[in-house]
ROVEXTOR-11934 format. One record per residue (C-alpha): residue number from 1; residue in three letters; x, y, z. Coordinates in Angstrom, 3 decimals. Layout:
% ROVEXTOR-11934
<atom><nr>NUM</nr><rest>ALA</rest><x>X</x><y>Y</y><z>Z</z></atom>
...
***
This chain:
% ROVEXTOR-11934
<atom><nr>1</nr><rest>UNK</rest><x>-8.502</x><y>-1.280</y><z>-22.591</z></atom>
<atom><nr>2</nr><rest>UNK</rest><x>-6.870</x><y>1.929</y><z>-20.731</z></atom>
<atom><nr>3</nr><rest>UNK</rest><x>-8.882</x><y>3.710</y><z>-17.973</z></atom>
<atom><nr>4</nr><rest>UNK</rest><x>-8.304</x><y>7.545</y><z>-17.584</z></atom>
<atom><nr>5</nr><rest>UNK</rest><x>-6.076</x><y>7.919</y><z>-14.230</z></atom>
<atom><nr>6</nr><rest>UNK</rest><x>-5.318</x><y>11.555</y><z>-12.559</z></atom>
<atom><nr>7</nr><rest>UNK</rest><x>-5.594</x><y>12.782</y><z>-16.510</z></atom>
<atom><nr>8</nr><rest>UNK</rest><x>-3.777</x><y>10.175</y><z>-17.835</z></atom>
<atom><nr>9</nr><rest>UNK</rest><x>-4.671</x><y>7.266</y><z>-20.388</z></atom>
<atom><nr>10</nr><rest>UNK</rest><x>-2.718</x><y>4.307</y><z>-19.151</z></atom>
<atom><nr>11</nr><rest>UNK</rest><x>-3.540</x><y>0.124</y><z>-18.989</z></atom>
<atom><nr>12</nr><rest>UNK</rest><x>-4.309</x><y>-1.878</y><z>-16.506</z></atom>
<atom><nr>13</nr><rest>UNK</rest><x>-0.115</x><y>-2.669</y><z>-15.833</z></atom>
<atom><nr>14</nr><rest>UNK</rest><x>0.133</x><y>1.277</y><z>-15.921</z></atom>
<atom><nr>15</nr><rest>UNK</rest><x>-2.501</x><y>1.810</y><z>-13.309</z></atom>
<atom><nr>16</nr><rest>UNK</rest><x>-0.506</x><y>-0.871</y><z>-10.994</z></atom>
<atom><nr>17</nr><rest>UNK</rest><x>2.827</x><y>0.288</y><z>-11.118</z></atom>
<atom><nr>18</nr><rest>UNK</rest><x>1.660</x><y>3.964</y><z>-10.375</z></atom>
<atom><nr>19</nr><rest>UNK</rest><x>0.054</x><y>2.735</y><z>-7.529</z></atom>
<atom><nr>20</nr><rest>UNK</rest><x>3.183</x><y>1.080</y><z>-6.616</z></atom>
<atom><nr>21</nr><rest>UNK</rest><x>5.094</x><y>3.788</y><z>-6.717</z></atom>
<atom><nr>22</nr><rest>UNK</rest><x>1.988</x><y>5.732</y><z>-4.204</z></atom>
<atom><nr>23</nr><rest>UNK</rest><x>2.487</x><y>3.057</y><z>-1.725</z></atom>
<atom><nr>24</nr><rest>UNK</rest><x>6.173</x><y>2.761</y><z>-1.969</z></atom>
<atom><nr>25</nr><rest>UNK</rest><x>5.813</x><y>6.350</y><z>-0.501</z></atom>
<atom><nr>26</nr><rest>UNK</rest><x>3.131</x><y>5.750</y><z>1.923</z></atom>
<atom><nr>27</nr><rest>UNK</rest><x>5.448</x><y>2.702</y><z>3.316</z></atom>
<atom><nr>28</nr><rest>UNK</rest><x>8.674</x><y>5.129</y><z>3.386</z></atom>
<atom><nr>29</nr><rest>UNK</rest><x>6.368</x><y>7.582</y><z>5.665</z></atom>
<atom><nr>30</nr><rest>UNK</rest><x>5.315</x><y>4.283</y><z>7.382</z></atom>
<atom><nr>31</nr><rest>UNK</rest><x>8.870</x><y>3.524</y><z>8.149</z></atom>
<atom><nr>32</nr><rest>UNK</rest><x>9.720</x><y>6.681</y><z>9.019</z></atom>
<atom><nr>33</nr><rest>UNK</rest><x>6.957</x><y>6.914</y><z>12.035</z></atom>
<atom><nr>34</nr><rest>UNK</rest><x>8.037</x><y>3.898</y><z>13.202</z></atom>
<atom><nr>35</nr><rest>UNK</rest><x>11.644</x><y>4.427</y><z>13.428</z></atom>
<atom><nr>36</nr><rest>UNK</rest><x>11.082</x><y>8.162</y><z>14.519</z></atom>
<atom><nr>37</nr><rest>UNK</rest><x>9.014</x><y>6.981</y><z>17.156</z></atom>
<atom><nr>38</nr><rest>UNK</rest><x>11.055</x><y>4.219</y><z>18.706</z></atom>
<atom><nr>39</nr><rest>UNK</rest><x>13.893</x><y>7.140</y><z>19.095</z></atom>
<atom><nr>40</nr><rest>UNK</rest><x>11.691</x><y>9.122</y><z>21.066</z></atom>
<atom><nr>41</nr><rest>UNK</rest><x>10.282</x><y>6.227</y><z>22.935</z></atom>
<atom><nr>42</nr><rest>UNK</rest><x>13.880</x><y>5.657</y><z>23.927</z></atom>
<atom><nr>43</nr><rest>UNK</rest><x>15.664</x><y>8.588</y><z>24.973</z></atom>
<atom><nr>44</nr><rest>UNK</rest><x>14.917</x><y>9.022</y><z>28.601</z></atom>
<atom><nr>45</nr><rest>UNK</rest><x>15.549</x><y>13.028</y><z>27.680</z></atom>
<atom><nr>46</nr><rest>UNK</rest><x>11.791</x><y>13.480</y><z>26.520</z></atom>
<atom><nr>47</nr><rest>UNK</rest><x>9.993</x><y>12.015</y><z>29.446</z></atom>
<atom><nr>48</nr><rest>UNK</rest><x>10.459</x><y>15.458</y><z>31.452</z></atom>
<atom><nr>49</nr><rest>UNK</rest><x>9.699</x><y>17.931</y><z>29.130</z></atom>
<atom><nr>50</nr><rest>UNK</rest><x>6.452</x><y>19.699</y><z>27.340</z></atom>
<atom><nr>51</nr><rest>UNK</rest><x>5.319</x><y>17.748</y><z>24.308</z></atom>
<atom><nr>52</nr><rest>UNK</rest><x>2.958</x><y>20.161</y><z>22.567</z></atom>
<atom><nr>53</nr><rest>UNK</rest><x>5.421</x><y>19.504</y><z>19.523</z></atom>
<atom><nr>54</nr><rest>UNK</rest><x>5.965</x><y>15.750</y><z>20.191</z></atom>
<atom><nr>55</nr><rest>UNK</rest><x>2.052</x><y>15.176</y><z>19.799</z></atom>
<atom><nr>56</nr><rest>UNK</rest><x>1.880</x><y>17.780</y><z>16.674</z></atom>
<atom><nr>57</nr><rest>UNK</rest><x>4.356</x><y>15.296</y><z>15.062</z></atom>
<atom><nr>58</nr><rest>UNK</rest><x>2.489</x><y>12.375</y><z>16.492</z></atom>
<atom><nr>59</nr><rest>UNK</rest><x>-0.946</x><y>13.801</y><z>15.468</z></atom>
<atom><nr>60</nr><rest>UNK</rest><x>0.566</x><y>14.832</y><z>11.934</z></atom>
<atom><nr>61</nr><rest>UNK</rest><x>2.098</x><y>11.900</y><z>10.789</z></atom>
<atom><nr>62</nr><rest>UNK</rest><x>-0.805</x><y>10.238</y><z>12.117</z></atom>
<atom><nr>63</nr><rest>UNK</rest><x>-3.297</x><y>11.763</y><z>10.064</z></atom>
<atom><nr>64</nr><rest>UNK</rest><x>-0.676</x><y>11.281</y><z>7.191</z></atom>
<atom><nr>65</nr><rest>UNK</rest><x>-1.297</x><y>8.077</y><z>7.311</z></atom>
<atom><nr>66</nr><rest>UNK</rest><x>-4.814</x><y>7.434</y><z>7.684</z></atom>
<atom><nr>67</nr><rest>UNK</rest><x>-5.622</x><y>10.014</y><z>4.497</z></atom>
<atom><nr>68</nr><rest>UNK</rest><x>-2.700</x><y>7.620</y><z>2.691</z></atom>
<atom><nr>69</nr><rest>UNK</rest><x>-5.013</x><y>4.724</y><z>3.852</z></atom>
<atom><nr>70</nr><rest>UNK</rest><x>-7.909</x><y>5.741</y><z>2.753</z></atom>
<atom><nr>71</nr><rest>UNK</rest><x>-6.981</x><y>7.015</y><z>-0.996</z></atom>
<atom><nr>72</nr><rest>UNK</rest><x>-6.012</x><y>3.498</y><z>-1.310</z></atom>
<atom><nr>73</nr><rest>UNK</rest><x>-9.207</x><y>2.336</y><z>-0.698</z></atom>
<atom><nr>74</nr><rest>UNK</rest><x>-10.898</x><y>4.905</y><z>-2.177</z></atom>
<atom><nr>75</nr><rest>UNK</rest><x>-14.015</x><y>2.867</y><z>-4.123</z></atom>
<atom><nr>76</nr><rest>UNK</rest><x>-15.456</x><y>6.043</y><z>-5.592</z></atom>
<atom><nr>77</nr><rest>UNK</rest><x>-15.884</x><y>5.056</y><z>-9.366</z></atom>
<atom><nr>78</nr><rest>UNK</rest><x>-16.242</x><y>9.030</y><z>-10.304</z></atom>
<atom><nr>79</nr><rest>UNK</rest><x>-12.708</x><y>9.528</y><z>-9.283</z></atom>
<atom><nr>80</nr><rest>UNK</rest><x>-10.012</x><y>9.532</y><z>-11.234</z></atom>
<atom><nr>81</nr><rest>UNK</rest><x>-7.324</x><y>8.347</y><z>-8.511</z></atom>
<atom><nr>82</nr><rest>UNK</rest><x>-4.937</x><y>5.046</y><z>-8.319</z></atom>
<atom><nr>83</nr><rest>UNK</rest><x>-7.218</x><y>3.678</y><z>-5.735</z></atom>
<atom><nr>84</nr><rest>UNK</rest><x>-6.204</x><y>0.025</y><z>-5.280</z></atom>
<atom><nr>85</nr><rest>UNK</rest><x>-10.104</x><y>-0.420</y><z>-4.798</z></atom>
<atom><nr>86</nr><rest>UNK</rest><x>-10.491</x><y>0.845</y><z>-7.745</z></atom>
<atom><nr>87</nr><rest>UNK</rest><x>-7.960</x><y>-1.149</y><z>-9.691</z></atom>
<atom><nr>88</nr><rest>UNK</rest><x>-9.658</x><y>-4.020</y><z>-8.565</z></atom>
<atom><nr>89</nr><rest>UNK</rest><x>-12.856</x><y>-3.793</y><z>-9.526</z></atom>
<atom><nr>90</nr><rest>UNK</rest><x>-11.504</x><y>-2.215</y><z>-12.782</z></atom>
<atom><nr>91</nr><rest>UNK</rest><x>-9.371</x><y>-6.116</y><z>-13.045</z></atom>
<atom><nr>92</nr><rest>UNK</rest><x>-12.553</x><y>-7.965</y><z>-12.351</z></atom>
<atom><nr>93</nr><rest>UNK</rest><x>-14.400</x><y>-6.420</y><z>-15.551</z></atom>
<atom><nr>94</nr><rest>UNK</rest><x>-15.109</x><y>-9.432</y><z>-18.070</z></atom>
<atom><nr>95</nr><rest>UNK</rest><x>-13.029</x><y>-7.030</y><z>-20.379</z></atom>
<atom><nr>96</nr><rest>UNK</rest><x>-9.867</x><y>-8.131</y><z>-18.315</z></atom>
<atom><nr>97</nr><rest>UNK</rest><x>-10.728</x><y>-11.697</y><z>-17.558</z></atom>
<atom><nr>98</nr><rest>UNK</rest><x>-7.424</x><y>-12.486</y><z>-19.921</z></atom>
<atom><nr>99</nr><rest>UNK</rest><x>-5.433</x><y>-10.764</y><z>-17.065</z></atom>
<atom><nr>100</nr><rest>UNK</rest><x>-6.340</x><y>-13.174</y><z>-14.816</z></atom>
<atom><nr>101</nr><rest>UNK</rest><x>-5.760</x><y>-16.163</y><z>-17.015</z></atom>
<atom><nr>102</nr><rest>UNK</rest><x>-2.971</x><y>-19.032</y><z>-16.973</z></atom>
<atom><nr>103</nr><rest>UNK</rest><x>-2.226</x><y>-18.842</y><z>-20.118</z></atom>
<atom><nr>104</nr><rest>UNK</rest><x>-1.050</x><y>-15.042</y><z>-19.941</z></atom>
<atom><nr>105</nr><rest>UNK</rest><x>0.779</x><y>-15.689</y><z>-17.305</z></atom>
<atom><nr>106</nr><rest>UNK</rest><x>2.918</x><y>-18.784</y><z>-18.446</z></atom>
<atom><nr>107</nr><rest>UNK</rest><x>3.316</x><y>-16.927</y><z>-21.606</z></atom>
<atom><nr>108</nr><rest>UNK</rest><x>4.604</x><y>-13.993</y><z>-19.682</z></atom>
<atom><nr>109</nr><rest>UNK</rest><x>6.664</x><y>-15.913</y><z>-17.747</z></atom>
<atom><nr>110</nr><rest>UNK</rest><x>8.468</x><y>-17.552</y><z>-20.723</z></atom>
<atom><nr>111</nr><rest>UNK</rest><x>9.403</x><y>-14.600</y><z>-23.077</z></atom>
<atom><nr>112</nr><rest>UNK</rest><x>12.318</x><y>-13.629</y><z>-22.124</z></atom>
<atom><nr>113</nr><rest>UNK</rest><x>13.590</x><y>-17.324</y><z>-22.620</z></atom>
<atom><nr>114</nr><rest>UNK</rest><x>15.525</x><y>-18.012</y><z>-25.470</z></atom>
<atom><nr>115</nr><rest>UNK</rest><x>13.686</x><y>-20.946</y><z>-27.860</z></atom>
<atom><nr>116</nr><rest>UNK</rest><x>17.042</x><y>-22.941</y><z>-28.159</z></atom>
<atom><nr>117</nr><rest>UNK</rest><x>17.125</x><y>-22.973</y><z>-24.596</z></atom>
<atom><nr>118</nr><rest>UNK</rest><x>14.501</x><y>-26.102</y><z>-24.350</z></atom>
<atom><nr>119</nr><rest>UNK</rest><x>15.704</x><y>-27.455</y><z>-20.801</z></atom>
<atom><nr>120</nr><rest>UNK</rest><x>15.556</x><y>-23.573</y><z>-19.457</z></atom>
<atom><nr>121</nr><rest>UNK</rest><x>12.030</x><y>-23.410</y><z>-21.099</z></atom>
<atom><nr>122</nr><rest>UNK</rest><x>10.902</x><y>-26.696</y><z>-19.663</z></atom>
<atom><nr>123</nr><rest>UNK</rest><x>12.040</x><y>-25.695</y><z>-16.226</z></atom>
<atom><nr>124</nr><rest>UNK</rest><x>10.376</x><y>-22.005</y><z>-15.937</z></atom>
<atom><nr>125</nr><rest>UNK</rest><x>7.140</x><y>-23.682</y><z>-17.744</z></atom>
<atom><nr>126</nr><rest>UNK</rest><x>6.629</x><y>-25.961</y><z>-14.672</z></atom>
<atom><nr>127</nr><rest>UNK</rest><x>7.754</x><y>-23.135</y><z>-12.245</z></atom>
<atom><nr>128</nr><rest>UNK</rest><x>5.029</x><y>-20.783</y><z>-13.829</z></atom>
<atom><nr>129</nr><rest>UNK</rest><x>2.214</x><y>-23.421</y><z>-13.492</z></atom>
<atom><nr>130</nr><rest>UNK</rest><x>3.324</x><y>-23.996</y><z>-9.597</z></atom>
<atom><nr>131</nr><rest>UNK</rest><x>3.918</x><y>-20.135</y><z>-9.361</z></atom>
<atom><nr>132</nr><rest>UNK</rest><x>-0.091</x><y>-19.618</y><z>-10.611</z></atom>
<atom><nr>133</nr><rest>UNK</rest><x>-1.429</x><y>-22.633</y><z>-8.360</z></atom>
<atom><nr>134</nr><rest>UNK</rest><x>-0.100</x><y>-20.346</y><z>-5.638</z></atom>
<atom><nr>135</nr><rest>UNK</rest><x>-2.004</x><y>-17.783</y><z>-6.393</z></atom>
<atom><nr>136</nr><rest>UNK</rest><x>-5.307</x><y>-19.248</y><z>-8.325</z></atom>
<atom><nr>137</nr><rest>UNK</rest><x>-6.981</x><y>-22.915</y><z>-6.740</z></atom>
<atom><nr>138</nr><rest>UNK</rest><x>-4.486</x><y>-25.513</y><z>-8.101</z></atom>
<atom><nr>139</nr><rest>UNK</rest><x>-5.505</x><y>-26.467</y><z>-11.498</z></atom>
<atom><nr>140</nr><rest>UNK</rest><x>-7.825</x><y>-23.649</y><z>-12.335</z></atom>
<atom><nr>141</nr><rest>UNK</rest><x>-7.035</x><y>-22.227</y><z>-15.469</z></atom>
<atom><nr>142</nr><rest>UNK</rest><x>-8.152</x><y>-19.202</y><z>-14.455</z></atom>
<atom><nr>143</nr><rest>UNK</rest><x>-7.627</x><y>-16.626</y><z>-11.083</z></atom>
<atom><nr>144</nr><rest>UNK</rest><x>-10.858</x><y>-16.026</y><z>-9.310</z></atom>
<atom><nr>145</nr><rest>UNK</rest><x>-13.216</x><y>-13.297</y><z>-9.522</z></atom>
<atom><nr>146</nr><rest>UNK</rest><x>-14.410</x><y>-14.193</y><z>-6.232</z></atom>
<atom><nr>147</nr><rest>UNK</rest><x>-11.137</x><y>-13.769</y><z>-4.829</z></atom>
<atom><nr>148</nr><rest>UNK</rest><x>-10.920</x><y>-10.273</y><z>-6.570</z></atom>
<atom><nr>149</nr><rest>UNK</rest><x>-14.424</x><y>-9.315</y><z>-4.618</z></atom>
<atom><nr>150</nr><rest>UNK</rest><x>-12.995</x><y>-10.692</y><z>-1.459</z></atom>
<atom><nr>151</nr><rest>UNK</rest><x>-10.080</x><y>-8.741</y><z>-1.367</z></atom>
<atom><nr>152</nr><rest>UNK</rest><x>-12.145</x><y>-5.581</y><z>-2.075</z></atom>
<atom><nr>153</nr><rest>UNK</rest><x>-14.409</x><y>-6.463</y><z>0.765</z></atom>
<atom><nr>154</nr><rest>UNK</rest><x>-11.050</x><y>-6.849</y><z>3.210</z></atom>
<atom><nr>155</nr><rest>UNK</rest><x>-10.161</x><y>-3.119</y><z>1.969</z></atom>
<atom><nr>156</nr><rest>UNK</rest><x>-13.643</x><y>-1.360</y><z>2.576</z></atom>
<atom><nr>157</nr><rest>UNK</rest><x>-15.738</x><y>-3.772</y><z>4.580</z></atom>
<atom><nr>158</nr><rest>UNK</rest><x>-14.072</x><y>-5.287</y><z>6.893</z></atom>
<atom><nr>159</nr><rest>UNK</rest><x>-12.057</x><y>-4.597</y><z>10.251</z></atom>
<atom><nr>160</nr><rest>UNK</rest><x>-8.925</x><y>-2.943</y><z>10.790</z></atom>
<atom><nr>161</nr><rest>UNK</rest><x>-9.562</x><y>-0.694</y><z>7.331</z></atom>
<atom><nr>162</nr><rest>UNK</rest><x>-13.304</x><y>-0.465</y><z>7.890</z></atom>
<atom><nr>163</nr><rest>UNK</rest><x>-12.630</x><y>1.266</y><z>11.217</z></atom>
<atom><nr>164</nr><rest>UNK</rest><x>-9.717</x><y>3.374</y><z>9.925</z></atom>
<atom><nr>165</nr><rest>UNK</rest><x>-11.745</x><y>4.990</y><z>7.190</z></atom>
<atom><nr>166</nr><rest>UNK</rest><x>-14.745</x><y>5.495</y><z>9.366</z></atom>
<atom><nr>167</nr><rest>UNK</rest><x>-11.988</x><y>7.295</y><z>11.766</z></atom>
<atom><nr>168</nr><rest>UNK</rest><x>-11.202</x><y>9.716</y><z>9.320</z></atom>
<atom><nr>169</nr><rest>UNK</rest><x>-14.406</x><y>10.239</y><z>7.813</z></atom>
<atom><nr>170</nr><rest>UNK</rest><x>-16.118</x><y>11.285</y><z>11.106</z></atom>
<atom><nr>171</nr><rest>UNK</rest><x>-13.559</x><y>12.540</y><z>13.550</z></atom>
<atom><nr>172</nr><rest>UNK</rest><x>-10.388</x><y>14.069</y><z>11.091</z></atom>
<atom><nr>173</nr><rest>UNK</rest><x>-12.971</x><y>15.141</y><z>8.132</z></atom>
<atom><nr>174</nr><rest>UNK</rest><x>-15.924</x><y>16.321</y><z>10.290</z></atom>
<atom><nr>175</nr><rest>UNK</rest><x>-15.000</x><y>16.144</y><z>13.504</z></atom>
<atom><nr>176</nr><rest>UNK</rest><x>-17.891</x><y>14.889</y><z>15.000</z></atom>
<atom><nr>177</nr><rest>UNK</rest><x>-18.079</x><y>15.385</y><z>18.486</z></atom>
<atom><nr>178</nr><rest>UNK</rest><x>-21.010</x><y>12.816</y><z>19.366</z></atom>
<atom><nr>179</nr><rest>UNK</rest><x>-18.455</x><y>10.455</y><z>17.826</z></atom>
<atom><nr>180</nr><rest>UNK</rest><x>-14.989</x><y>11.303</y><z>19.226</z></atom>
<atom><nr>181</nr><rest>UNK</rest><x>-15.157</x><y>8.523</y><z>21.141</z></atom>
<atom><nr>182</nr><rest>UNK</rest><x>-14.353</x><y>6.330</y><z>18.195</z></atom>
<atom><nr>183</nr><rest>UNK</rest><x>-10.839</x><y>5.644</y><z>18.197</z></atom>
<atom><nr>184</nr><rest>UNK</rest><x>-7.785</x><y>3.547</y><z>16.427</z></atom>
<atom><nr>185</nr><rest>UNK</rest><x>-4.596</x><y>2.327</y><z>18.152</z></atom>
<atom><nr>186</nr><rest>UNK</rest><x>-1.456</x><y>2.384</y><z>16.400</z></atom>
<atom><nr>187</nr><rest>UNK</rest><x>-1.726</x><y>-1.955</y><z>16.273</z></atom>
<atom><nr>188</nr><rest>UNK</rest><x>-4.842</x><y>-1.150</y><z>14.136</z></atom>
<atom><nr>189</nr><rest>UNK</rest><x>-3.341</x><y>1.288</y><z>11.853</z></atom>
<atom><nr>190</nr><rest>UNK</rest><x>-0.166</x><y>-1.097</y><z>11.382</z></atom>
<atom><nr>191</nr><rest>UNK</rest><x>-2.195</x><y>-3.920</y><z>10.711</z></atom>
<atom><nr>192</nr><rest>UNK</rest><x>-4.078</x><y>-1.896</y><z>7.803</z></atom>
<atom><nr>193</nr><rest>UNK</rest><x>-0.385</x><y>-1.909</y><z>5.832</z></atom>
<atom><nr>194</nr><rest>UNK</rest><x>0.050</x><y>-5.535</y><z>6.434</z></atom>
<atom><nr>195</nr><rest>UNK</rest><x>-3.284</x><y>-6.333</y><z>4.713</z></atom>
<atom><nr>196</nr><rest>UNK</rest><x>-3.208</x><y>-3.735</y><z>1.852</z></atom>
<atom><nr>197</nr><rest>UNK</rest><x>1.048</x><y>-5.205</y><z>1.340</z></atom>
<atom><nr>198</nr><rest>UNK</rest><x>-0.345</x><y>-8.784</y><z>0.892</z></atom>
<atom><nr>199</nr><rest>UNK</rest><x>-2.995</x><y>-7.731</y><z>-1.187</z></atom>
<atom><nr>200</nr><rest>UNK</rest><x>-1.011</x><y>-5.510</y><z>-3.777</z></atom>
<atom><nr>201</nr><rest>UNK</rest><x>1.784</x><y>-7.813</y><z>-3.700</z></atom>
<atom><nr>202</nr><rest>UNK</rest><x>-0.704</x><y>-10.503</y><z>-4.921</z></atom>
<atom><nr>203</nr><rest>UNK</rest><x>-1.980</x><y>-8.800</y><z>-8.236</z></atom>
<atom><nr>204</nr><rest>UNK</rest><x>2.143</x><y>-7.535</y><z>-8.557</z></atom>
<atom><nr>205</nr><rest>UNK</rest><x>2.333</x><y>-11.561</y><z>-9.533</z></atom>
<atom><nr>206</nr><rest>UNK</rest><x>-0.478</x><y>-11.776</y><z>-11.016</z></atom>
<atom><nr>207</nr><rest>UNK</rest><x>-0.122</x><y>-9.293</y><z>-13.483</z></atom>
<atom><nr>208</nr><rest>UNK</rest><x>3.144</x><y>-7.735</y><z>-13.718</z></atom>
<atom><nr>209</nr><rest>UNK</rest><x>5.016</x><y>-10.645</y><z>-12.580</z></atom>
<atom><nr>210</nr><rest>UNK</rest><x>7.076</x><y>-8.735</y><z>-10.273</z></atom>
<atom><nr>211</nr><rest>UNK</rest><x>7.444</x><y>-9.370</y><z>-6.004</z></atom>
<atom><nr>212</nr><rest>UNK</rest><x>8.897</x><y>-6.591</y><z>-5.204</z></atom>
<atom><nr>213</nr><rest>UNK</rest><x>9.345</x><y>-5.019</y><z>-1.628</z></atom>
<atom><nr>214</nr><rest>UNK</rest><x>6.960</x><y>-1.752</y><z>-1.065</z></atom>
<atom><nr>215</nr><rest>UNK</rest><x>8.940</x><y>-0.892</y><z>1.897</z></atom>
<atom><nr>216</nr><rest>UNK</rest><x>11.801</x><y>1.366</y><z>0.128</z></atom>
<atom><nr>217</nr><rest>UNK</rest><x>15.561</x><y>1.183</y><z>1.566</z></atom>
<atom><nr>218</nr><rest>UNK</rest><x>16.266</x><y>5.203</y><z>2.870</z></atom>
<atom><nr>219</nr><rest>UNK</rest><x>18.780</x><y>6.973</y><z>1.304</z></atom>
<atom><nr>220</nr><rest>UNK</rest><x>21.384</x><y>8.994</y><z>3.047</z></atom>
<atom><nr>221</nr><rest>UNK</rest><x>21.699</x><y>9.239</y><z>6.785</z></atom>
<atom><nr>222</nr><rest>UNK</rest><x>17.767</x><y>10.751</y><z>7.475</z></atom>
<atom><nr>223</nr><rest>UNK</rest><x>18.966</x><y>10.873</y><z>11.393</z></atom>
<atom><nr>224</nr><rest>UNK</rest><x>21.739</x><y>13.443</y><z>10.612</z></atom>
<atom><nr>225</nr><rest>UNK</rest><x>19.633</x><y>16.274</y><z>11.698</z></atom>
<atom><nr>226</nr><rest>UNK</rest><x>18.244</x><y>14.500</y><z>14.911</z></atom>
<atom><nr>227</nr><rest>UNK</rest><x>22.152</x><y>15.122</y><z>16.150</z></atom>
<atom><nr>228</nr><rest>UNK</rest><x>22.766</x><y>18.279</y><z>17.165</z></atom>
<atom><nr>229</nr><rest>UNK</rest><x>20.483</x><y>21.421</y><z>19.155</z></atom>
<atom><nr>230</nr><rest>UNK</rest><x>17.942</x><y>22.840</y><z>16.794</z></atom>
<atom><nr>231</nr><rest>UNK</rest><x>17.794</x><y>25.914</y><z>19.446</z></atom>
<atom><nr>232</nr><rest>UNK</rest><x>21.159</x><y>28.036</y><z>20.026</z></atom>
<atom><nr>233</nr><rest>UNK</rest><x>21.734</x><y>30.677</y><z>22.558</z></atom>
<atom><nr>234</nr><rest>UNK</rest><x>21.885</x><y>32.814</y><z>19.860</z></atom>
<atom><nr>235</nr><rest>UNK</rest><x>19.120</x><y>31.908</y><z>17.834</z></atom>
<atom><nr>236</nr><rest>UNK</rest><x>16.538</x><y>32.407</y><z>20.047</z></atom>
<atom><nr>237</nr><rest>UNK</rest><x>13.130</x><y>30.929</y><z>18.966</z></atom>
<atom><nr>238</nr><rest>UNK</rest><x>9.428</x><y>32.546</y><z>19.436</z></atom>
<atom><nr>239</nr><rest>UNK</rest><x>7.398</x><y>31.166</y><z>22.466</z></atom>
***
């Protein structure tokens, strides 16, 4: 079956490596904050001067985030977006119950093995049976819907995502002032990452076989321009 994604026809292994490639991104701005941050944090330099710009960066990169966060978890069925919500409830269809079958993945698992190679065969046959214990109930032949439903619930319903969403919904979206008081802390917005990284790298095994890491290596020396003035004498800048 294919679903109709941003304009696009694509399947359900489609769908999941787009969405790999989203949060690849949203993990590389993840990184980014983090490291950023932890230079500021500890160059003595910054604790004596104005930081109008320091908190537009802060409150920028900030709001990055929690917009990233919340088209992941976007469960709006009308929409047309690689929600990981989305892709989950679109797995848990009785249309895709082969995707979450033993069978498939064994059989996955063993075609790129040769059929002379017997012992090889024998080997990565046992490994895939362990490897799908792991993630199904040992000796179920098949992975659980109520796991699937679960792990939605984790993304929308429940605590640190829950409150992220609700963050942006009512104080970056609307910005309701009787609720302004509602706040995140950074632990809370880290820990939202942690959960969606476990989750996605789950159904990565599960149906494209593949554990690979969503935080990407950076390329080229990002810090280069954090090493000399951005202000010369004679290049004065507006107030």
């Amino acid at each position: 079956m294919k679903y109709v994604i941003e304009g696009e026809d694509c399947t359900l292994e489609q769908w999941l490596e787009k969405l790999n490639k989203n949060i690849v991104l949203i993990f590389h701005h993840l990184d980014l904050f983090k490291k950023l941050w932890q230079i500021i944090k500890n160059n003595p330099n910054f604790k004596d001067k104005d930081v109008t710009l320091i908190e537009w960066m802060r409150e920028s990169f900030t709001e990055d985030l929690v917009i990233s966060i919340g088209k992941i978890c976007d469960p709006d069925k009308r929409k047309q977006t690689y929600s990981l919500v989305r892709f989950l409830n679109a797995l848990k269809e009785p249309c895709n119950s082969h995707y979450l079958s033993r069978k498939r993945y064994v059989r996955l698992r063993l075609s790129h093995v040769p059929e002379e190679e017997i012992s090889l065969k024998k080997h990565i046959l046992t490994l895939a049976n362990k490897e799908f214990d792991s993630l199904a109930i040992t000796g179920q032949n098949s992975f659980s819907t109520d796991t699937i439903l679960a792990d939605i619930s984790r993304l929308i319903e429940d605590d640190p995502l829950k409150k992220i969403i609700k963050w942006r919904d009512t104080v970056m979206a609307h910005m309701d002032r009787k609720k302004l008081k509602l706040s995140i802390t950074y632990e809370e917005l880290f820990n939202t990452f942690d959960i969606i990284e476990e989750i996605v790298k789950k159904y990565n095994w599960l149906v494209l076989l593949t554990n690979g890491e969503l935080v990407p290596v950076m390329q080229g020396n990002w810090k280069a321009v954090l090493t000399f003035p951005w202000i010369r004498k004679n290049n004065k800048p507006d107030n």
